[in-house]
C-alpha positions as CSV (number, residue, x, y, z in Angstrom):
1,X,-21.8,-43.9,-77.3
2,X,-18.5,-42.4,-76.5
3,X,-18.0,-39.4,-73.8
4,X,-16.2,-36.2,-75.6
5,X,-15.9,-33.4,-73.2
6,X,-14.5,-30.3,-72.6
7,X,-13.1,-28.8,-69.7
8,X,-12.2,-24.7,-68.9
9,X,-9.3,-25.7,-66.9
10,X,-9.5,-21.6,-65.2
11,X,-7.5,-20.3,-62.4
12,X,-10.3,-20.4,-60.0
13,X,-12.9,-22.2,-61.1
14,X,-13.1,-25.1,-63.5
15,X,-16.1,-26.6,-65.5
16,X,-16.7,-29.8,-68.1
17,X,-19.2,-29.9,-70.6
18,X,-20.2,-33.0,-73.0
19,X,-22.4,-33.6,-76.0
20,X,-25.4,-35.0,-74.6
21,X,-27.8,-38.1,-76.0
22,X,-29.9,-35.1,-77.8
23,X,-26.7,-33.6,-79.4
24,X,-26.4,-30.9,-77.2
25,X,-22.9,-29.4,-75.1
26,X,-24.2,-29.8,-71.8
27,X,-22.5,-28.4,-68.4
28,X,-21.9,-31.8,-66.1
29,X,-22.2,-30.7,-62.4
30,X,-19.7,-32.3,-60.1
31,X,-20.2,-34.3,-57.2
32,X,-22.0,-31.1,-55.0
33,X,-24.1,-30.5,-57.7
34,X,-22.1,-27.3,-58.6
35,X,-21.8,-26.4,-62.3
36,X,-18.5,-25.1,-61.3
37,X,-15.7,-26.4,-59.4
38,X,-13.0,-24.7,-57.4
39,X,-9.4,-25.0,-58.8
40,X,-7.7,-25.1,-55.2
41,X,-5.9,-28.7,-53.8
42,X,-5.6,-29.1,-50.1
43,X,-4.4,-31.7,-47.7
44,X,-7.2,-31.7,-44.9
45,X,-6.8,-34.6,-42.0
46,X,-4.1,-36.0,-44.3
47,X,-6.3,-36.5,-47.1
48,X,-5.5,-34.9,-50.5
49,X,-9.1,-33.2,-51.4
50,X,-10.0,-31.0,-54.5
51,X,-12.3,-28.5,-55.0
52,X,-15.1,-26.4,-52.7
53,X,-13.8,-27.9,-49.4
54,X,-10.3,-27.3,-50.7
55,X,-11.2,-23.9,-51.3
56,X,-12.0,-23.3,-47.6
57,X,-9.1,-24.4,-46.7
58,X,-6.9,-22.1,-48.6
59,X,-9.3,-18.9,-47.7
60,X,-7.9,-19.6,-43.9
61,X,-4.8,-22.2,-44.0
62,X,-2.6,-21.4,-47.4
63,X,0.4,-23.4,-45.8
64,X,-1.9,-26.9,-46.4
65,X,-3.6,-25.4,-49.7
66,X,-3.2,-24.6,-53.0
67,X,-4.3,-21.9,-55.7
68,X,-4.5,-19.9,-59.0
69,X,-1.2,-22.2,-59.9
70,X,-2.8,-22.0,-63.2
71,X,-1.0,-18.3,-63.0
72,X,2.5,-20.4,-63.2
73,X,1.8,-23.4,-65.8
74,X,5.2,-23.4,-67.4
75,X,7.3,-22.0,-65.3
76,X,9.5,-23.4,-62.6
77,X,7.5,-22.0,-59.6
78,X,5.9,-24.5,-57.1
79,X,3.4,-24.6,-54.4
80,X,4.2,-25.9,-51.0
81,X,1.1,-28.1,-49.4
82,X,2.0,-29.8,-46.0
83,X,5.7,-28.4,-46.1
84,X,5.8,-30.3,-49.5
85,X,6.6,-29.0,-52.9
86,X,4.3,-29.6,-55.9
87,X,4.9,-27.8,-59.3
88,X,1.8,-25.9,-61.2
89,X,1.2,-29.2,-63.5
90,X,0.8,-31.6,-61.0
91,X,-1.6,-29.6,-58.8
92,X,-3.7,-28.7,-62.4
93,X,-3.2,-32.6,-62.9
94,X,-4.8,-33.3,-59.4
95,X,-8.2,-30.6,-60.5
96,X,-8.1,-32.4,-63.4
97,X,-8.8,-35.8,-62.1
98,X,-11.1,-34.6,-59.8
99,X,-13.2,-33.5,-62.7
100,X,-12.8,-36.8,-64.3
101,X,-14.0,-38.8,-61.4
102,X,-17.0,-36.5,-61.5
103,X,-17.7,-37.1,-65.5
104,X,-17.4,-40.6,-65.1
105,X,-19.6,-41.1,-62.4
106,X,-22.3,-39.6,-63.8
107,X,-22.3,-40.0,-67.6
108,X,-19.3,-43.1,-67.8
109,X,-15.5,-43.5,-68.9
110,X,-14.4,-40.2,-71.3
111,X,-13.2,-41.0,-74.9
112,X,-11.4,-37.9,-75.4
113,X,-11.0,-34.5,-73.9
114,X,-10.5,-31.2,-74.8
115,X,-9.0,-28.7,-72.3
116,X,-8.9,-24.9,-72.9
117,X,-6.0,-22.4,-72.2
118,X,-5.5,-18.7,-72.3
119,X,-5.0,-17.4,-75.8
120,X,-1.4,-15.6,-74.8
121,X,-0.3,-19.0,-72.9
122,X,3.4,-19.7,-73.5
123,X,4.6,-22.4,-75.0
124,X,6.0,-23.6,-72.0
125,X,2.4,-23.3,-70.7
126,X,0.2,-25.1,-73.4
127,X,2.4,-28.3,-73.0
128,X,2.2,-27.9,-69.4
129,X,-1.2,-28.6,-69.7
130,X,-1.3,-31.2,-72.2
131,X,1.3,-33.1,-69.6
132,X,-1.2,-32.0,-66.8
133,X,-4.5,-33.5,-68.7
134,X,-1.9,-37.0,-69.4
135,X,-0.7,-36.9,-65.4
136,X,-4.3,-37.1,-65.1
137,X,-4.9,-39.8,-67.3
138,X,-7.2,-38.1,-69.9
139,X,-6.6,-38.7,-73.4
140,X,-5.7,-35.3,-74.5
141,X,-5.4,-34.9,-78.2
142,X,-6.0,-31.4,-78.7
143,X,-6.0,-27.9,-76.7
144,X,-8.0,-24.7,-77.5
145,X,-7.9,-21.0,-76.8
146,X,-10.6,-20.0,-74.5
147,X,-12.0,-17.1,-76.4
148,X,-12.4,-19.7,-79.8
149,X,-13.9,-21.9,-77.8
150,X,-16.6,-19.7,-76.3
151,X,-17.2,-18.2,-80.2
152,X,-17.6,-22.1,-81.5
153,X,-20.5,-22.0,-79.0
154,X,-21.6,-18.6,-79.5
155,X,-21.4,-19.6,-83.4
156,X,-23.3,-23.0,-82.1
157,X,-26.2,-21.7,-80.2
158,X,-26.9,-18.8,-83.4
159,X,-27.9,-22.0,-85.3
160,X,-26.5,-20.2,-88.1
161,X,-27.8,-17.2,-88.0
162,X,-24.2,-15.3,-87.3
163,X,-22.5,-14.0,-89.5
164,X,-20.1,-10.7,-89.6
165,X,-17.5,-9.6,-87.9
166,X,-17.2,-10.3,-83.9
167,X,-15.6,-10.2,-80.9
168,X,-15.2,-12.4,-78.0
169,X,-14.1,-10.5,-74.2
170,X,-13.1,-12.8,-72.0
171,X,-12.3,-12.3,-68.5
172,X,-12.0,-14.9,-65.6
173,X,-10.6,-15.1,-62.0
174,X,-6.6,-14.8,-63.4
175,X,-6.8,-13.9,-67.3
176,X,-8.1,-11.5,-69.8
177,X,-8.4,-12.6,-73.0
178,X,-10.2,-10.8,-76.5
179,X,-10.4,-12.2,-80.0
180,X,-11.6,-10.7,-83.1
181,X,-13.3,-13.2,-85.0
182,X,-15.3,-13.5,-88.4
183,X,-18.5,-15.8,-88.2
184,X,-20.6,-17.4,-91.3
185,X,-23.1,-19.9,-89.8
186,X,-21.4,-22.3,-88.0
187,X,-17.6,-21.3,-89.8
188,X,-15.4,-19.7,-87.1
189,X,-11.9,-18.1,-88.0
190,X,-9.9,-15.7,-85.3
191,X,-8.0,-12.5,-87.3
192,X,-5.9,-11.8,-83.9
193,X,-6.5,-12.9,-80.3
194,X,-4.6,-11.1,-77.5
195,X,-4.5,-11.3,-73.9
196,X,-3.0,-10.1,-70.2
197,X,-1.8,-13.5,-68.7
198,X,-2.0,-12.0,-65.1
199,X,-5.2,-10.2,-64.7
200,X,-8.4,-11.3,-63.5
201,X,-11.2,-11.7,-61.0
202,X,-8.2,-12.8,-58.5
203,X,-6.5,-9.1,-58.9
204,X,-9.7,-7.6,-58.3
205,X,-9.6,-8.8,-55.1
206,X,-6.6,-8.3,-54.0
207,X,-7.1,-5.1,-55.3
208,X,-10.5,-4.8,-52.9
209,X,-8.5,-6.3,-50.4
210,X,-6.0,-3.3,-49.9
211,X,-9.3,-0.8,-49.7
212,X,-10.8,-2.8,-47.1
213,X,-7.7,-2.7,-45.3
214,X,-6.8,1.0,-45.5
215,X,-10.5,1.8,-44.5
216,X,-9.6,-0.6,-41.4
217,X,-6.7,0.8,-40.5
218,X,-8.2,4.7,-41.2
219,X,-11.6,3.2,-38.7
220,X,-9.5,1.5,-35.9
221,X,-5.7,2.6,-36.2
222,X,-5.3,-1.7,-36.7
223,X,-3.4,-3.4,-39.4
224,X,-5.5,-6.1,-41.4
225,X,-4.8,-9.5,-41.5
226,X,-5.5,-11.9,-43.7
227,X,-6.6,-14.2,-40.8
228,X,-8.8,-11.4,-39.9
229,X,-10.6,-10.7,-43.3
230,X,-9.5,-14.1,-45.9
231,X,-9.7,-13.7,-49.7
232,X,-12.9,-15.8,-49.9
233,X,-14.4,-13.2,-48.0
234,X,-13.6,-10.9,-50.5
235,X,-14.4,-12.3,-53.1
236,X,-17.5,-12.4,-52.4
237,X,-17.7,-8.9,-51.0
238,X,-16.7,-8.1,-54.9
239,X,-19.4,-10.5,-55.9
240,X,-21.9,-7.7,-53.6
241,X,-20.7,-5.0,-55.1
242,X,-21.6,-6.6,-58.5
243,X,-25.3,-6.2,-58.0
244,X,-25.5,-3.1,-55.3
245,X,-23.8,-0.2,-55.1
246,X,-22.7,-0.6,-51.8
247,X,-21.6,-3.1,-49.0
248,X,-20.8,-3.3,-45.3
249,X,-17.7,-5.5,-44.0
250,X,-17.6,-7.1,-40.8
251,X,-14.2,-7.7,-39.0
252,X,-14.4,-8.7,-35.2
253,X,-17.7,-6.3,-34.9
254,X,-16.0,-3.5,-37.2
255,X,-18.5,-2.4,-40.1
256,X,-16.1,-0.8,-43.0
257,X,-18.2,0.7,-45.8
258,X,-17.0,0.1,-49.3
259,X,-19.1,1.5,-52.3
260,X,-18.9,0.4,-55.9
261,X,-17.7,3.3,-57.2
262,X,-14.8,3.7,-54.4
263,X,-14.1,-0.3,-56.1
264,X,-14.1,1.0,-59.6
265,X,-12.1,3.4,-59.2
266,X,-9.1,1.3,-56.9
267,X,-8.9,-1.3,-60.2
268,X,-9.2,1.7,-63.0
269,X,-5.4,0.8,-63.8
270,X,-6.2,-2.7,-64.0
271,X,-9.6,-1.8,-66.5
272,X,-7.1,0.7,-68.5
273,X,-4.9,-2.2,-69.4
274,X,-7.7,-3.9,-70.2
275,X,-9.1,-1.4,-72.7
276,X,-5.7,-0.9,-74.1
277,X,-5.3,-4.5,-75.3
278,X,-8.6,-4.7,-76.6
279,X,-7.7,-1.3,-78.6
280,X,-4.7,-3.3,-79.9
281,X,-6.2,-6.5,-80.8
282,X,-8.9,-4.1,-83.4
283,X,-5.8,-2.2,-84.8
284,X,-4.0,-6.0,-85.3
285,X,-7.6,-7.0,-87.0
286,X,-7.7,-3.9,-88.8
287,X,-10.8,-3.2,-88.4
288,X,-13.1,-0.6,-86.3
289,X,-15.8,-0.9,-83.5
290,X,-18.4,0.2,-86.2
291,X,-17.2,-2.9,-88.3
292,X,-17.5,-5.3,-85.1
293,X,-21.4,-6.4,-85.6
294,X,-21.7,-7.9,-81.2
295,X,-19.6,-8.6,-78.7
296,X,-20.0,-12.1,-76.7
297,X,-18.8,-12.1,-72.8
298,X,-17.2,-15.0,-71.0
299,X,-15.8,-15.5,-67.6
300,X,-17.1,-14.8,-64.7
301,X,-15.2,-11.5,-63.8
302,X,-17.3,-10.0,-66.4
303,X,-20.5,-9.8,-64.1
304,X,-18.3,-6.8,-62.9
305,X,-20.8,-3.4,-64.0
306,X,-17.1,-1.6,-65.0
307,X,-16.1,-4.5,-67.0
308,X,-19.5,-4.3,-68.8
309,X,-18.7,-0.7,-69.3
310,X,-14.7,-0.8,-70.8
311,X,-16.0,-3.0,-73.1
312,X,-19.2,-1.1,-73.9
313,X,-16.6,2.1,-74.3
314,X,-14.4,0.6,-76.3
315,X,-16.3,-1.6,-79.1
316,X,-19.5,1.4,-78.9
317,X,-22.5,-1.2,-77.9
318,X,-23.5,-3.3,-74.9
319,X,-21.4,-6.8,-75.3
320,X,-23.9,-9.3,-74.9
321,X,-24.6,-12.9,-72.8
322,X,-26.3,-15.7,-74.1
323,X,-25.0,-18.4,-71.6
324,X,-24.2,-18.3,-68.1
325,X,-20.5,-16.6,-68.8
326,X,-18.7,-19.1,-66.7
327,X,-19.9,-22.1,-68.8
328,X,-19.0,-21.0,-72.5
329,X,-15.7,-21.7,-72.4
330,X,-16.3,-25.2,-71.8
331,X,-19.5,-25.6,-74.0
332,X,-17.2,-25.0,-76.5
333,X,-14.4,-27.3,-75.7
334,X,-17.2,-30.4,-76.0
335,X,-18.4,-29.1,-79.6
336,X,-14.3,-28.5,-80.6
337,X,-13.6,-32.2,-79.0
338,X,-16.7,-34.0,-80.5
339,X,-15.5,-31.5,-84.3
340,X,-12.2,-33.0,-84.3
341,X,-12.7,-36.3,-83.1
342,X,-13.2,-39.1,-85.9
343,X,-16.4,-39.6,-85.4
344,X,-16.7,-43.0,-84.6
345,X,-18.2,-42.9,-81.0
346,X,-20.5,-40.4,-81.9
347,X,-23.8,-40.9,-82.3
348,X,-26.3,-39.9,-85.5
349,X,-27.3,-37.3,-83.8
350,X,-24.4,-35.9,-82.1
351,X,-22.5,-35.9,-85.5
352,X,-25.0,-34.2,-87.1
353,X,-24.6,-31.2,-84.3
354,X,-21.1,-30.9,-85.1
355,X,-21.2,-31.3,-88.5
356,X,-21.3,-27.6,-89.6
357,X,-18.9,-26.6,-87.1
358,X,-15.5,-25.1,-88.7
359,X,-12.7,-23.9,-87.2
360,X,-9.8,-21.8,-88.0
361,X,-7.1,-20.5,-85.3
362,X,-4.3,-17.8,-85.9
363,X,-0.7,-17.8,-84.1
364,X,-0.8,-15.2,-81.4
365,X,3.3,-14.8,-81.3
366,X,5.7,-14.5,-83.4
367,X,9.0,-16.9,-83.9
368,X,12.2,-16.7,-85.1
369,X,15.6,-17.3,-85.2
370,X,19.1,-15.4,-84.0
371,X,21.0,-14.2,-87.6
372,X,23.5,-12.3,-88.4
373,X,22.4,-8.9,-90.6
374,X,23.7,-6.1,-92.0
375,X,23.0,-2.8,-91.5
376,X,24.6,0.9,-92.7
377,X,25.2,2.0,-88.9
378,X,25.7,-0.9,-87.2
379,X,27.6,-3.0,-89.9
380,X,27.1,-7.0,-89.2
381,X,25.2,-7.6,-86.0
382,X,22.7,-10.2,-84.3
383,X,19.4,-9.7,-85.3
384,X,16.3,-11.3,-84.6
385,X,14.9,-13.0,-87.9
386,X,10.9,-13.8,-88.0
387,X,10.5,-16.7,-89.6
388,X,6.4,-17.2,-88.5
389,X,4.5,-14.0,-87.9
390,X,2.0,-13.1,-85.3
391,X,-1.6,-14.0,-86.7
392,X,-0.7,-16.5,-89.1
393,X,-3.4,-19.2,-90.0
394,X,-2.9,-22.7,-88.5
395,X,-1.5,-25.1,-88.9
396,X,1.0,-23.6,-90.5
397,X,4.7,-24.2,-91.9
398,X,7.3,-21.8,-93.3
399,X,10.8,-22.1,-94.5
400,X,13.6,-19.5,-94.6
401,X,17.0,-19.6,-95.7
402,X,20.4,-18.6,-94.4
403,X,23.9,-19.0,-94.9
404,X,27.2,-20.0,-93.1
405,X,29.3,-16.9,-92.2
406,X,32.6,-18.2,-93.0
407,X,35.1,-20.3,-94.7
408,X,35.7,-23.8,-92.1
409,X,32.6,-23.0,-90.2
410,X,32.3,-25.9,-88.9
411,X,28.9,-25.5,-86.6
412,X,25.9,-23.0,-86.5
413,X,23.3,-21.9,-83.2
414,X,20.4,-22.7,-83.8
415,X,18.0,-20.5,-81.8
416,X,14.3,-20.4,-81.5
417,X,13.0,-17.1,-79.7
418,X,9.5,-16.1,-79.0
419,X,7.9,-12.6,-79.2
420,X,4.4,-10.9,-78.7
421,X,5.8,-8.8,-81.6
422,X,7.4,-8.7,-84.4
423,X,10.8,-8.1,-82.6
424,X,14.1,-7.5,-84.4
425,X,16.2,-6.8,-81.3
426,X,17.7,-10.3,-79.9
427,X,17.2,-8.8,-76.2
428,X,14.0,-8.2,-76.3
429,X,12.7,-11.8,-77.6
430,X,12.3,-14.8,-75.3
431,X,14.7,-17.4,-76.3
432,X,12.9,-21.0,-75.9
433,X,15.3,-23.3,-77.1
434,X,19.3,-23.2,-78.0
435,X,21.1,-26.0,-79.4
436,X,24.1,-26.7,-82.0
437,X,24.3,-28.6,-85.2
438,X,27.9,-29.4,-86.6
439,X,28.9,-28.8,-90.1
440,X,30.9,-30.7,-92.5
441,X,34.4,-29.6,-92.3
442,X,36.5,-27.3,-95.0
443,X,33.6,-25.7,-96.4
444,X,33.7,-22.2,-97.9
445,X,31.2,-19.6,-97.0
446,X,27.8,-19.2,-97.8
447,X,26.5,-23.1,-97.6
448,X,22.7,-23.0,-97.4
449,X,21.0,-23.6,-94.3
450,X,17.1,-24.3,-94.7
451,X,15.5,-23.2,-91.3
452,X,11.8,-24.7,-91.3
453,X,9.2,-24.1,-88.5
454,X,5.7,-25.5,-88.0
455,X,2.5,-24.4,-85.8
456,X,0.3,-27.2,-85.1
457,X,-3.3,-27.0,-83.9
458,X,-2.2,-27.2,-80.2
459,X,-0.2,-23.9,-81.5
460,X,2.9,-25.9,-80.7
461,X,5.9,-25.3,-82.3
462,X,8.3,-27.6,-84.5
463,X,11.4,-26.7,-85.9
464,X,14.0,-28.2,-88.3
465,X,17.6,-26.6,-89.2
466,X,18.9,-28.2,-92.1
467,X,22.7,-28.0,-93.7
468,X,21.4,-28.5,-97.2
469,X,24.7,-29.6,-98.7
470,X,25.0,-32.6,-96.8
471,X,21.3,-33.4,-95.6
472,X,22.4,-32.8,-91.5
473,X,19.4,-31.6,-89.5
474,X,18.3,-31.1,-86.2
475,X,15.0,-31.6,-85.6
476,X,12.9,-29.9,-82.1
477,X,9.5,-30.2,-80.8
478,X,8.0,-28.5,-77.9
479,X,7.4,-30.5,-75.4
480,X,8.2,-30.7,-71.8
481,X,6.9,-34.0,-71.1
482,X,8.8,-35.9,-67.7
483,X,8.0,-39.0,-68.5
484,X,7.4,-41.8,-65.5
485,X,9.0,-40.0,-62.5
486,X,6.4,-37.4,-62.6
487,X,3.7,-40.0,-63.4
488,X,4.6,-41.9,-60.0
489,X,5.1,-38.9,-58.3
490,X,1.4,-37.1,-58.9
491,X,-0.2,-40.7,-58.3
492,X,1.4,-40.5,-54.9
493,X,0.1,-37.1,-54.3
494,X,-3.5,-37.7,-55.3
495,X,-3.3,-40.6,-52.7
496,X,-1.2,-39.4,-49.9
């Protein structure tokens, strides 16, 4: 029997799940016997550790630690550990193989894995960490949105008993995620998934942490440190305030009373934003709270009583919890990496647990192309041309055509941009890839240019500009993958 697993991949903490000998997703504890693991990297006695210990070590010495670099995946940020530089893929590598050495000491070597990423991840992002799951040496096929993988398990655990309209809330240590989903048994299919890529659990306490220290300065006339009073500490101060209205702070013998409600009301512009997208996803879904039949939590952040309560104001009922909220995401992955997996190191059983299972994802940006249009008060001008639209069903592929501008054009831009929405204005799109494909010479105007793009199931994109005439295309594929430099370079690190 093969190992499929799943891993939430989150900004602060991490879990794995697998289908077990009795068919089941299972959460696999790692080596502490935690169900969750810490998504910090540290170098401690010059030994590169992950996880709990790792997690210490950042709460009090950030210049030898490392985390929420799951905040930068994609980007060209990097972390310094030990006066060295280490981008947001190589540290999510090194969590990564920590969680692998864990699965395969306890349940053997993993066939395949699926890893889960924020539903408005970039594309930069999602192939971050596909490269991140490789560095790690998983073999990583497929990616999923974390709100569709907690409502494959949601959809799992109703045994078929769901069906309706739904929606999935999903907030964790450093995103906020919500889907509107329809359910029939075990037949899941997302009508529009939105998200805030930087807000979570983590800004909560940052947010707590600026209370605390204006209460401290107003009590002693001292500025806080963060050697004083370190973010684990407040984090679990938040965690207090969780389940009592009130909590007393210790810093060198100072009490500092913080109640819930004086918490509540320091992230209210944090909770706002949160309401706001979840307002826009139902409008993108066109549909209404009274047609939304539950709402499912996941992430741990939404333990947080005002969390409960945004999303009770705003869908009109209590959101309910069938699973310990930070394990979903990842009881999902298994069932999604077992579902699309061929089948053949499954067992009887575990194939007939995924065997209902059906999945159907949407695009959650739009993409286009820079054209030239026409317009009465502008005359010709650079416009942004949608070629695949924002909630599209995947995997998808469309095909638009333009033509040439002018008599001897002799090349053409091709430019992909991205956009939350459906963006005609070429400044306010994000322009992810520019590149030029020469023309036949002596041509007159108006030669055909076929301009195809694709959405995979990774919600990659593909694209293909072709000069139909005379059969010249180029031909792009998102992907950022470094090849063996950075291969050596994390297996150094994860040994140092």
């Amino acid at each position: 029997m093969s190992n499929y697993v799943g891993i939430d991949l989150g900004t602060t903490f991490s879990a794995v799940a697998y289908i077990d000998e009795s068919g089941r997703p299972s959460i696999l504890n790692n080596d502490r016997d935690d169900n969750i693991t810490p998504s910090c990297v540290a170098k401690i006695k010059g030994e590169i550790v992950v996880g709990e210990r790792a997690r210490r070590q950042w709460g009090n010495d950030k210049k030898n630690a490392a985390a929420r670099f799951k905040r930068d995946m994609g980007s060209s940020s990097t972390h310094k550990i030990g006066g060295k530089e280490f981008t947001p893929t190589e540290l999510s590598a090194a969590v990564l193989k920590k969680i692998k050495s864990d699965v395969e000491d306890k349940v053997g070597e993993i066939e395949e894995a699926v890893i889960t990423i924020p539903a408005n991840f970039s594309q930069e992002a999602r192939d971050a960490t596909m490269e991140a799951g490789r560095l790690a040496g998983l073999n990583v096929k497929y990616i999923i949105n974390e709100p569709t993988a907690a409502a494959l398990y949601y959809a799992y655990q109703s045994d078929g008993d769901l069906s309706g309209t739904y929606v999935v809330f999903d907030l964790g240590g450093g995103t906020f995620d919500v889907s509107v989903i329809k359910v029939k048994g075990q037949d899941v299919e997302v009508v529009a998934s939105n998200g805030l890529h930087k807000l979570g659990g983590d800004d909560f306490d940052k947010v707590l942490w600026q209370l605390i220290s204006e209460k401290y300065k107003e009590e002693t006339g001292q500025d806080l440190t963060e050697e004083d009073f370190p973010i684990n500490d407040v984090e679990e101060e938040k965690k207090s305030l969780s389940g009592r209205k009130r909590t007393t702070v210790e810093i060198d013998r100072d009490l500092i009373d913080v109640t819930r409600l004086e918490f509540e009301e320091s992230i209210s512009s944090l909770i706002a934003q949160i309401e706001m997208m979840c307002e826009t996803t139902l409008d993108e879904a066109n549909v209404s709270p009274e047609d939304i039949s539950s709402v499912f939590l996941a992430g741990g952040s939404t333990r947080i009583p005002c969390v409960v309560d945004c999303a009770k104001k705003v869908f009109k009922q209590d959101p309910v919890s069938t699973v310990n909220v930070d394990e979903v995401v990842a009881l999902g992955a298994c069932l999604y990496a077992a579902y699309k997996s061929d089948g053949a190191g499954l067992s009887e059983i575990q194939k007939k647990s995924v065997s209902k299972l059906n999945v159907s994802e949407v695009t959650n940006e739009c993409f286009g192309t820079i054209s030239v249009g026409f317009s009465e008060s502008k005359g010709e001008d650079l416009v942004n041309s949608i070629i695949i639209q924002k909630g599209e069903s995947i995997p998808c592929s469309v095909t638009k055509t333009y033509h040439t501008l002018f008599d001897g054009q002799s090349a053409i831009d091709c430019t992909i941009t991205e956009s939350k929405s459906p963006e005609t204005n070429p400044r306010f799109v994000k322009v992810i890839h520019e590149q030029t494909l020469d023309l036949p010479p002596d041509r007159p105007a108006g030669q055909e240019v076929e301009v195809t793009y694709s959405y995979d199931e990774n919600q990659t994109m593909h694209a293909v500009f072709k000069d139909v005439s005379s059969g010249k295309e180029l031909t792009w594929s998102f992907s950022k993958a470094s090849g063996e430099s950075t291969q050596s370079e994390i297996d150094k690190f994860l040994v140092d």
